[in-house]
Biotite code that builds the C-alpha atoms (Angstrom):
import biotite.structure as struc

atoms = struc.array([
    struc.Atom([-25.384, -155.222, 49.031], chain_id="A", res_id=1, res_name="UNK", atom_name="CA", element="C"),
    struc.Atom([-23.217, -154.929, 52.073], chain_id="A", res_id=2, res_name="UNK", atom_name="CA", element="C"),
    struc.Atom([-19.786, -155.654, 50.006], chain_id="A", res_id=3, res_name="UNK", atom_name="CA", element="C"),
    struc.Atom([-21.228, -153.163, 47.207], chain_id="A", res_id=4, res_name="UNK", atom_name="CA", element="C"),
    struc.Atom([-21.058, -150.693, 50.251], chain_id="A", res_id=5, res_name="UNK", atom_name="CA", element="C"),
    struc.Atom([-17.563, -151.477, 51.330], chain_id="A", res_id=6, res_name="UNK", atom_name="CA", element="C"),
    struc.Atom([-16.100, -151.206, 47.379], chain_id="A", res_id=7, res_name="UNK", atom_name="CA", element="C"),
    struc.Atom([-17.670, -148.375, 46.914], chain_id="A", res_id=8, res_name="UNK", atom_name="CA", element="C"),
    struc.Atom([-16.183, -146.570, 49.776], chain_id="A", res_id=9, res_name="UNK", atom_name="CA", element="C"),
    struc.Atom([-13.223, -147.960, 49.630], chain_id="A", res_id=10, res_name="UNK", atom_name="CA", element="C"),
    struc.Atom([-13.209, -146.410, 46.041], chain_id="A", res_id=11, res_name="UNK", atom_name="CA", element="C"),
    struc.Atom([-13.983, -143.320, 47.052], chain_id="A", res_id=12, res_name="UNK", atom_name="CA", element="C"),
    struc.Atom([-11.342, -142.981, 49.702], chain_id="A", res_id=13, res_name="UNK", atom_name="CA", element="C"),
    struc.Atom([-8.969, -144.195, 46.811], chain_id="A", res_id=14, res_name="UNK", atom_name="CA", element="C"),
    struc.Atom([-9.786, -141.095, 44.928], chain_id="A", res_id=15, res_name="UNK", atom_name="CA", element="C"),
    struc.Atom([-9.115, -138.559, 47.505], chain_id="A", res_id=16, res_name="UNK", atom_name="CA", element="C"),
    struc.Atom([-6.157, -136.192, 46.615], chain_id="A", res_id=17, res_name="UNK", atom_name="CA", element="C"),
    struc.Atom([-3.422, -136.643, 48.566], chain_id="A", res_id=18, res_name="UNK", atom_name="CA", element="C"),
    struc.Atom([0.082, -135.386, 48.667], chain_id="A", res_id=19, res_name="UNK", atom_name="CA", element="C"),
    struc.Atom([3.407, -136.478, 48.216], chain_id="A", res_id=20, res_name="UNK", atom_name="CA", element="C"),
    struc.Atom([4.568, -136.128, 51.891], chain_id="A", res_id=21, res_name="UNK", atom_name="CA", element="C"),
    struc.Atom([2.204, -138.480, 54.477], chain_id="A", res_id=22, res_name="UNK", atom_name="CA", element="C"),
    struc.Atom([0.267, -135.905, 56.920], chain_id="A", res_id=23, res_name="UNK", atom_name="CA", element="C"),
    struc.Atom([1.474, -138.100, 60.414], chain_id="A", res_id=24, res_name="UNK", atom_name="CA", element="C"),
    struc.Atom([0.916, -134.854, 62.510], chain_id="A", res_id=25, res_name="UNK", atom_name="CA", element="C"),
    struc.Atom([-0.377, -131.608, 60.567], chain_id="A", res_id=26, res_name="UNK", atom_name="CA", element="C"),
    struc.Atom([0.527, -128.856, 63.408], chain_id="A", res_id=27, res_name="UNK", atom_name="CA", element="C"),
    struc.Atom([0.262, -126.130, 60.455], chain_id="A", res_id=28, res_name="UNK", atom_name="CA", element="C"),
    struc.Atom([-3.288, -125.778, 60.342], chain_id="A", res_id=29, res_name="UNK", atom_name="CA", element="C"),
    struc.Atom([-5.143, -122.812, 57.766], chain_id="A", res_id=30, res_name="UNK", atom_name="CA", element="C"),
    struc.Atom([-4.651, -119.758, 59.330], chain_id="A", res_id=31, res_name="UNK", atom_name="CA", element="C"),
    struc.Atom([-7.808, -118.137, 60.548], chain_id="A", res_id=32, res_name="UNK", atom_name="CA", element="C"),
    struc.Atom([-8.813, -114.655, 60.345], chain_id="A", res_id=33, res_name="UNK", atom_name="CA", element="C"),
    struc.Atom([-7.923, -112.674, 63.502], chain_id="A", res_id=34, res_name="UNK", atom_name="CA", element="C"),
    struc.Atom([-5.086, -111.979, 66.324], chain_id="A", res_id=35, res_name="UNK", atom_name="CA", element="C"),
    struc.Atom([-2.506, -114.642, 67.097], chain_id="A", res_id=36, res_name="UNK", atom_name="CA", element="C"),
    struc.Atom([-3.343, -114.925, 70.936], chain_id="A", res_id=37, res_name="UNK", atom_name="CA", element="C"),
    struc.Atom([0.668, -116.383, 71.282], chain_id="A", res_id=38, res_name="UNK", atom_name="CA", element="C"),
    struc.Atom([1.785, -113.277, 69.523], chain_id="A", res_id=39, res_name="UNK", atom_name="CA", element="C"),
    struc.Atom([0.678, -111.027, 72.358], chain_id="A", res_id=40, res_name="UNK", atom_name="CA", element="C"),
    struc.Atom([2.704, -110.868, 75.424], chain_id="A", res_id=41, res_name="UNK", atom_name="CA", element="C"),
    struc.Atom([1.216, -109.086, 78.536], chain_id="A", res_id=42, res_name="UNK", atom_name="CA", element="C"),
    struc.Atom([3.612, -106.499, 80.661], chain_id="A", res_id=43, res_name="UNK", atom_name="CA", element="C"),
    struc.Atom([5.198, -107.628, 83.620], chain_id="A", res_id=44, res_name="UNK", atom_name="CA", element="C"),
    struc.Atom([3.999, -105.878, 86.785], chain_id="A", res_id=45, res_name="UNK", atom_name="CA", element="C"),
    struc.Atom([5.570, -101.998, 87.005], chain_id="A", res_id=46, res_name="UNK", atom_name="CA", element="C"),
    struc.Atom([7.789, -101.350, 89.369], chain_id="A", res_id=47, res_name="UNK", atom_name="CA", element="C"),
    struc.Atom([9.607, -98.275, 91.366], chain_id="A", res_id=48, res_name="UNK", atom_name="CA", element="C"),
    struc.Atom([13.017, -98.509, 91.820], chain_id="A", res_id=49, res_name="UNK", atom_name="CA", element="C"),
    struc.Atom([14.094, -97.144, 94.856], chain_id="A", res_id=50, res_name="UNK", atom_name="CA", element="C"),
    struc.Atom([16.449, -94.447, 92.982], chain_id="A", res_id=51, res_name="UNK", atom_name="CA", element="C"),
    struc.Atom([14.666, -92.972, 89.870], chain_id="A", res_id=52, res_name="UNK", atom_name="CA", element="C"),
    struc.Atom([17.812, -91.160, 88.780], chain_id="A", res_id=53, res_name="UNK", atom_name="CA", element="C"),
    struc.Atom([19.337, -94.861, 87.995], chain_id="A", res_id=54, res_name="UNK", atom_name="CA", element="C"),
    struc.Atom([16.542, -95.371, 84.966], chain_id="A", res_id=55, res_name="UNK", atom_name="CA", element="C"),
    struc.Atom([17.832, -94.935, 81.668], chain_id="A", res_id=56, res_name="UNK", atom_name="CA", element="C"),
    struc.Atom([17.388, -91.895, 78.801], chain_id="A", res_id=57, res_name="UNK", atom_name="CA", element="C"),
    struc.Atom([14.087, -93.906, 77.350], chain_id="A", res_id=58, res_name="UNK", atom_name="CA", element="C"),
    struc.Atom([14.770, -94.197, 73.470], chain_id="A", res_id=59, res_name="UNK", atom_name="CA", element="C"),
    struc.Atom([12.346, -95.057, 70.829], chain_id="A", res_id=60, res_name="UNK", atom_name="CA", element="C"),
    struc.Atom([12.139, -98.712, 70.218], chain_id="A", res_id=61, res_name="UNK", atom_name="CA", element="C"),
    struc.Atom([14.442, -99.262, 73.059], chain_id="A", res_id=62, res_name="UNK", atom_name="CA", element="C"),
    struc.Atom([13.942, -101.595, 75.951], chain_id="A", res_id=63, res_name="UNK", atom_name="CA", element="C"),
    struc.Atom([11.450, -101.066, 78.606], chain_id="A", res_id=64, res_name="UNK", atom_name="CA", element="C"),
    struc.Atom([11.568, -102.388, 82.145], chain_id="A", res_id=65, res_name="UNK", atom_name="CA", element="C"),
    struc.Atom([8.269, -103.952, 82.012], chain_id="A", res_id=66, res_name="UNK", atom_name="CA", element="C"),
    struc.Atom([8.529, -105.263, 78.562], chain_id="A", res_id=67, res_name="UNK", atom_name="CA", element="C"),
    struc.Atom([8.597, -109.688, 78.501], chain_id="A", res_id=68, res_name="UNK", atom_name="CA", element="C"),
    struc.Atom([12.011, -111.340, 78.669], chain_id="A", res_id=69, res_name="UNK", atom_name="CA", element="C"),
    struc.Atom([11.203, -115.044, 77.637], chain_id="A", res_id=70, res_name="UNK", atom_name="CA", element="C"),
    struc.Atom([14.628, -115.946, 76.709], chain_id="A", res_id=71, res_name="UNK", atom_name="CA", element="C"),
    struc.Atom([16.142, -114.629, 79.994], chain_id="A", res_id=72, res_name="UNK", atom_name="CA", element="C"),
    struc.Atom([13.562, -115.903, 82.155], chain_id="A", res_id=73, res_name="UNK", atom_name="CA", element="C"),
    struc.Atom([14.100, -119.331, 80.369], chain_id="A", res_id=74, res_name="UNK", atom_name="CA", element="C"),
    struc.Atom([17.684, -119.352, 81.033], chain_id="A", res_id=75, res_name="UNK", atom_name="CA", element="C"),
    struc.Atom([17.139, -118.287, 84.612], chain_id="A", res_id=76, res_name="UNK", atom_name="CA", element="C"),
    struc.Atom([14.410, -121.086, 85.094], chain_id="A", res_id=77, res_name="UNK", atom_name="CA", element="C"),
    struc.Atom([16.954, -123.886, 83.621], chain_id="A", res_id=78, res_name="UNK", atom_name="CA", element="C"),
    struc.Atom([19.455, -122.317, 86.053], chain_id="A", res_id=79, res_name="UNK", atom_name="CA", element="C"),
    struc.Atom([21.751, -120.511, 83.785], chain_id="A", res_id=80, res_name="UNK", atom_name="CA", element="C"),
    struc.Atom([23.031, -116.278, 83.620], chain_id="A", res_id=81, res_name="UNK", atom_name="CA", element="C"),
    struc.Atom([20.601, -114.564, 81.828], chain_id="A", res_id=82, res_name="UNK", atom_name="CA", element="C"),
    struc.Atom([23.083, -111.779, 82.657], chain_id="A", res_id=83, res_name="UNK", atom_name="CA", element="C"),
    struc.Atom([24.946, -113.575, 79.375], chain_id="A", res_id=84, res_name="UNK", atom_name="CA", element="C"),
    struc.Atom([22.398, -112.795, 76.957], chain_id="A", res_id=85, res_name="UNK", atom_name="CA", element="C"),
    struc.Atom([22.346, -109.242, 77.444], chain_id="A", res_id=86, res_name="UNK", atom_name="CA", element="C"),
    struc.Atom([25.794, -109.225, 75.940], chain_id="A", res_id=87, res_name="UNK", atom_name="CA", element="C"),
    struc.Atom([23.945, -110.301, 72.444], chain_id="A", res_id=88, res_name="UNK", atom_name="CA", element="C"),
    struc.Atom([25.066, -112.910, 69.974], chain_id="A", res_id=89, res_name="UNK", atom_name="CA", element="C"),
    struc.Atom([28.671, -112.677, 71.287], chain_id="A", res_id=90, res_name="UNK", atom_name="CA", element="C"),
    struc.Atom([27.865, -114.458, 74.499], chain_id="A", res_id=91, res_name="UNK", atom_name="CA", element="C"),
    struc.Atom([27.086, -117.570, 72.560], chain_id="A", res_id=92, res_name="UNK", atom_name="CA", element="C"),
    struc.Atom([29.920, -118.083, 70.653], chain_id="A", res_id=93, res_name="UNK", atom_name="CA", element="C"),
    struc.Atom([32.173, -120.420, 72.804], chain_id="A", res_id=94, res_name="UNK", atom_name="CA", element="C"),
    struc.Atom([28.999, -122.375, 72.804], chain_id="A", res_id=95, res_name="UNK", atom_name="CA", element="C"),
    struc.Atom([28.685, -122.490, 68.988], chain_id="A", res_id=96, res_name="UNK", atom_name="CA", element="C"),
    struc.Atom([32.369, -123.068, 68.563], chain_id="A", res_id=97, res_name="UNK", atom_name="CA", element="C"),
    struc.Atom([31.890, -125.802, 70.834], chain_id="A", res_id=98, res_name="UNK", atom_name="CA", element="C"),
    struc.Atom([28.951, -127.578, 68.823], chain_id="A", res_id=99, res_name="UNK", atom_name="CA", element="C"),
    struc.Atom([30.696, -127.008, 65.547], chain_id="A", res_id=100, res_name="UNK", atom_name="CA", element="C"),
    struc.Atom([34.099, -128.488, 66.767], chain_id="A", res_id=101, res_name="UNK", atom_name="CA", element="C"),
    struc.Atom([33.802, -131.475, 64.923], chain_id="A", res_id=102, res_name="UNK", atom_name="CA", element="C"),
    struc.Atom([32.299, -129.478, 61.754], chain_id="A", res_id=103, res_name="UNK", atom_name="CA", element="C"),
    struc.Atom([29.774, -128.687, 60.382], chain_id="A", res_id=104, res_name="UNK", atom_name="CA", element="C"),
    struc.Atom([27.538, -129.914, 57.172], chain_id="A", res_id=105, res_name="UNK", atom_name="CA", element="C"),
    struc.Atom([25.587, -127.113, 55.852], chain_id="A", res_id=106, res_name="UNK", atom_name="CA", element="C"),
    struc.Atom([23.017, -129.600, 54.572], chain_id="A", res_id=107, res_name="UNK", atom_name="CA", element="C"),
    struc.Atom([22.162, -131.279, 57.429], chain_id="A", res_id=108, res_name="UNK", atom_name="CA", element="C"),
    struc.Atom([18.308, -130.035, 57.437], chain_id="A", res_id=109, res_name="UNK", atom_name="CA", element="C"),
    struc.Atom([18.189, -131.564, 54.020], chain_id="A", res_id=110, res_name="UNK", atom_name="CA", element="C"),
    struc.Atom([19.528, -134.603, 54.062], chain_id="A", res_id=111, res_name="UNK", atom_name="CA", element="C"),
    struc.Atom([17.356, -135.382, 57.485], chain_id="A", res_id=112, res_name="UNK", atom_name="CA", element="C"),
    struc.Atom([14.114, -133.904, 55.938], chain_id="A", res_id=113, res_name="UNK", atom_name="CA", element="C"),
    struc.Atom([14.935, -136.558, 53.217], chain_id="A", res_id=114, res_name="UNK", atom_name="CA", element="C"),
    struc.Atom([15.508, -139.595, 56.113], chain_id="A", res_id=115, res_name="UNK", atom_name="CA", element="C"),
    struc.Atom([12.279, -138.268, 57.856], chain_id="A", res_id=116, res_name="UNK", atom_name="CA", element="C"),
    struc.Atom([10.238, -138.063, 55.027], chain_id="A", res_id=117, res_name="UNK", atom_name="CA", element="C"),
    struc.Atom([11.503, -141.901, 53.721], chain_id="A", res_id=118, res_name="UNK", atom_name="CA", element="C"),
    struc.Atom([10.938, -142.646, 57.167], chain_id="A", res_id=119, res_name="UNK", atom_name="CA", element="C"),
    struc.Atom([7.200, -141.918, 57.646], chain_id="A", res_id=120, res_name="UNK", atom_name="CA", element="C"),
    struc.Atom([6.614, -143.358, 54.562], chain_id="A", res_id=121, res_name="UNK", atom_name="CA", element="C"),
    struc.Atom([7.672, -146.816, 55.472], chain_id="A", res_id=122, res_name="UNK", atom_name="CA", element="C"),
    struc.Atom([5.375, -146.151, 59.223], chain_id="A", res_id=123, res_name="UNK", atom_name="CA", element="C"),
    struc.Atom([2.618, -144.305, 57.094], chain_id="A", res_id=124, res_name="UNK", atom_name="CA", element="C"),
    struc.Atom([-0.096, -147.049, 59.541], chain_id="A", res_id=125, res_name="UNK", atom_name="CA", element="C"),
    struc.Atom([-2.228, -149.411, 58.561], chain_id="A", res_id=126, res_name="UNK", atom_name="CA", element="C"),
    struc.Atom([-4.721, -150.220, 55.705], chain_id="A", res_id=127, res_name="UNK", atom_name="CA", element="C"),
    struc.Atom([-7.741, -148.518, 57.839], chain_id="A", res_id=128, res_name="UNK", atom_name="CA", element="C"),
    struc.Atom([-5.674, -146.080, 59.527], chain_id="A", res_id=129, res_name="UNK", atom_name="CA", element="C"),
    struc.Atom([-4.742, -144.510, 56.459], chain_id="A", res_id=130, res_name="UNK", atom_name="CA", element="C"),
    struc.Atom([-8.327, -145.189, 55.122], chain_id="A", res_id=131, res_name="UNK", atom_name="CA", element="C"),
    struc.Atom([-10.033, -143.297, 58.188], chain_id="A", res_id=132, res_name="UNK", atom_name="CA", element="C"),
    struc.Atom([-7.006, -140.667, 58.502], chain_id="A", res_id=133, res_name="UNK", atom_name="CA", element="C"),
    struc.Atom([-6.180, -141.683, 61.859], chain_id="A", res_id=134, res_name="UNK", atom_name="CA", element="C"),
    struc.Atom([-2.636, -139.943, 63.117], chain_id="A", res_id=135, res_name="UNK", atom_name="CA", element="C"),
    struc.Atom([0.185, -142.800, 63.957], chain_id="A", res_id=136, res_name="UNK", atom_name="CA", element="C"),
    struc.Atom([2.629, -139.876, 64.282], chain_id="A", res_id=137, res_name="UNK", atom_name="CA", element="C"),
    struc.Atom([3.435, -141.045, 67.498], chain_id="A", res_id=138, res_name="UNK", atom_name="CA", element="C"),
    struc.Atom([3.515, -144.541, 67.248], chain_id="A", res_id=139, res_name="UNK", atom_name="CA", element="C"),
    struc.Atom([5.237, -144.157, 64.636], chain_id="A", res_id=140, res_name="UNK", atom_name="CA", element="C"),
    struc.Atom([8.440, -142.769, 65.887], chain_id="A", res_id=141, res_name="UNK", atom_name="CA", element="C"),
    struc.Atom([7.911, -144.474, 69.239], chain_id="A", res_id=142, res_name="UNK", atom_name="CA", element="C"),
    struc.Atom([11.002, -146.477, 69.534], chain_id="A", res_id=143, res_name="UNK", atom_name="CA", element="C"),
    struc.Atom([12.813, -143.658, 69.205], chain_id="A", res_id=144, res_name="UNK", atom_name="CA", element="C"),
    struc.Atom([11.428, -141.910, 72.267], chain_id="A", res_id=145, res_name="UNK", atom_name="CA", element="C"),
    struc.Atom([13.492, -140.237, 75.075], chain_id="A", res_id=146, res_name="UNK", atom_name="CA", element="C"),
    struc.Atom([12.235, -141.213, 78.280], chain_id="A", res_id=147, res_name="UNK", atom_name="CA", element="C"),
    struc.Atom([13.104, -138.083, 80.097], chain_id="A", res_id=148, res_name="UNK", atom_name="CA", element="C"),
    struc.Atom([13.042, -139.665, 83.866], chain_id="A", res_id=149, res_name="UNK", atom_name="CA", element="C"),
    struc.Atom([15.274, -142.201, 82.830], chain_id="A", res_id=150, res_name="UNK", atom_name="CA", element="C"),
    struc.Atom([17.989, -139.855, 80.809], chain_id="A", res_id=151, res_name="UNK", atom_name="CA", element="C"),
    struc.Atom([17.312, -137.262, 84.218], chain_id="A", res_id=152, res_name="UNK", atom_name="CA", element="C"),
    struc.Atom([18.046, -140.714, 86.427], chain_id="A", res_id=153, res_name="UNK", atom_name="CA", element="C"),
    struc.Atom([21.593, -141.024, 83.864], chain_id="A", res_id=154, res_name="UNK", atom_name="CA", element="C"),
    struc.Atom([22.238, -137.599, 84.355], chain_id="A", res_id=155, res_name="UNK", atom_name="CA", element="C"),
    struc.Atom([22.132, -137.225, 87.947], chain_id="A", res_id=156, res_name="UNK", atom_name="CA", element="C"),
    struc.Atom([24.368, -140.261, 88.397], chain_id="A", res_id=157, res_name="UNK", atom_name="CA", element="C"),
    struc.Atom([27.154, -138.878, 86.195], chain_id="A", res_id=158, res_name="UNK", atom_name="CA", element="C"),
    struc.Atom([27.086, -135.682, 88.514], chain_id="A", res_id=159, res_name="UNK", atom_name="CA", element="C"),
    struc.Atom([24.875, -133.007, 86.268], chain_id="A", res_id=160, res_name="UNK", atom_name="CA", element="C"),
    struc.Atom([22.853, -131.074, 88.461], chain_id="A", res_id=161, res_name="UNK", atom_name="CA", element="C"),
    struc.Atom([19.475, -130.737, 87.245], chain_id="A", res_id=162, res_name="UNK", atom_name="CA", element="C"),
    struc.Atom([18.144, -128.166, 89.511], chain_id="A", res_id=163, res_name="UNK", atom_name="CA", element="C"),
    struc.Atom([14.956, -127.055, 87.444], chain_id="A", res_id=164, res_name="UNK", atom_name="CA", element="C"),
    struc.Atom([13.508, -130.815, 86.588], chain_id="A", res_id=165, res_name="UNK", atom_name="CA", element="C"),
    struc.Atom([10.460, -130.967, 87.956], chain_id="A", res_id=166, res_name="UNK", atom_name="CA", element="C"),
    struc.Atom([9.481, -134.294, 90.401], chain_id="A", res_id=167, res_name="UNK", atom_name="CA", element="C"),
    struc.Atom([8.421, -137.471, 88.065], chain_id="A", res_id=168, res_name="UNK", atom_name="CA", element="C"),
    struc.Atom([4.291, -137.601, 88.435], chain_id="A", res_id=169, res_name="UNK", atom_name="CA", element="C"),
    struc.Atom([4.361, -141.410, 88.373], chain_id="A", res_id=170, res_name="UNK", atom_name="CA", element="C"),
    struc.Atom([6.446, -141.681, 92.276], chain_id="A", res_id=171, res_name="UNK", atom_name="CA", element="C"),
    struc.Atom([3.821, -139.103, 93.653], chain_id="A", res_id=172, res_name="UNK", atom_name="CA", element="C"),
    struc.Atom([0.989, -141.727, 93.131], chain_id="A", res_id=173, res_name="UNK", atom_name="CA", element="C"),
])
């Protein structure tokens, strides 16, 4: 009775539908009905300046003092000029040049979707980990993990500065 039990579920987890490309980590879930809570930004506090006459004309769809900069206070937080990105596009192209100096391949997100997917096929788990849909995304890709207090400990004794790294929780214990 008791191996009856087992074939038959193991048969009917055989005939579940499944897909071509192994779910290891399904961060796209269905949408739900309603308002994107990360899609609203509140207002930063108002402020006076101390000469109003220094405020600019206020145009429609134009910037507004209080409005969220997340990519300027991200640069400012890693230490950087946010000043830089208010020049637009053309602030970051000694940076791009840079990257692209030893070319570039325009198919680059192809060909390593292709390696990924062959990838997680070959480190799709184990017979009952597959059976019960249990997530081995990051076991999976574990020896190829960055441990980031060890490449901040490299860092720091080739000279970066790395003024925004925040202390390493396991030395505060």
């Amino acid at each position: 009775m008791r191996f009856g039990l087992v074939f038959l579920m193991i048969g009917l987890a055989a005939c579940g539908g499944g897909s071509d490309d192994p779910n290891l980590l399904n961060i796209q879930q269905p949408r739900a009905e309603g308002p994107d809570e990360f899609g609203v930004l509140p207002n930063k506090p108002l402020q006076l300046p101390e000469d109003v006459a220094v405020l600019p004309e206020p145009t429609p769809g134009g910037a507004n003092r209080a409005d969220q900069t997340p990519q300027a206070d991200a640069v400012a937080a890693l230490g950087g000029n946010a000043a830089v990105l208010a020049r637009g596009p053309s602030g970051d192209r000694a940076l791009i040049a840079y990257a692209g100096r030893n070319g570039v391949d325009p198919d680059i997100r192809t060909e390593l979707a292709a390696a990924d997917l062959e990838f997680r096929r070959d480190n799709d788990g184990r017979l009952l980990e597959r059976l019960f849909n249990v997530n081995v995304y990051f076991r999976a890709y574990e020896e190829m993990e960055l441990d980031q207090y060890e490449e901040l400990e490299r860092l720091r004794r080739l000279g970066v500065r790395t003024p925004a790294v925040p202390p390493d929780p396991a030395r505060d214990r």
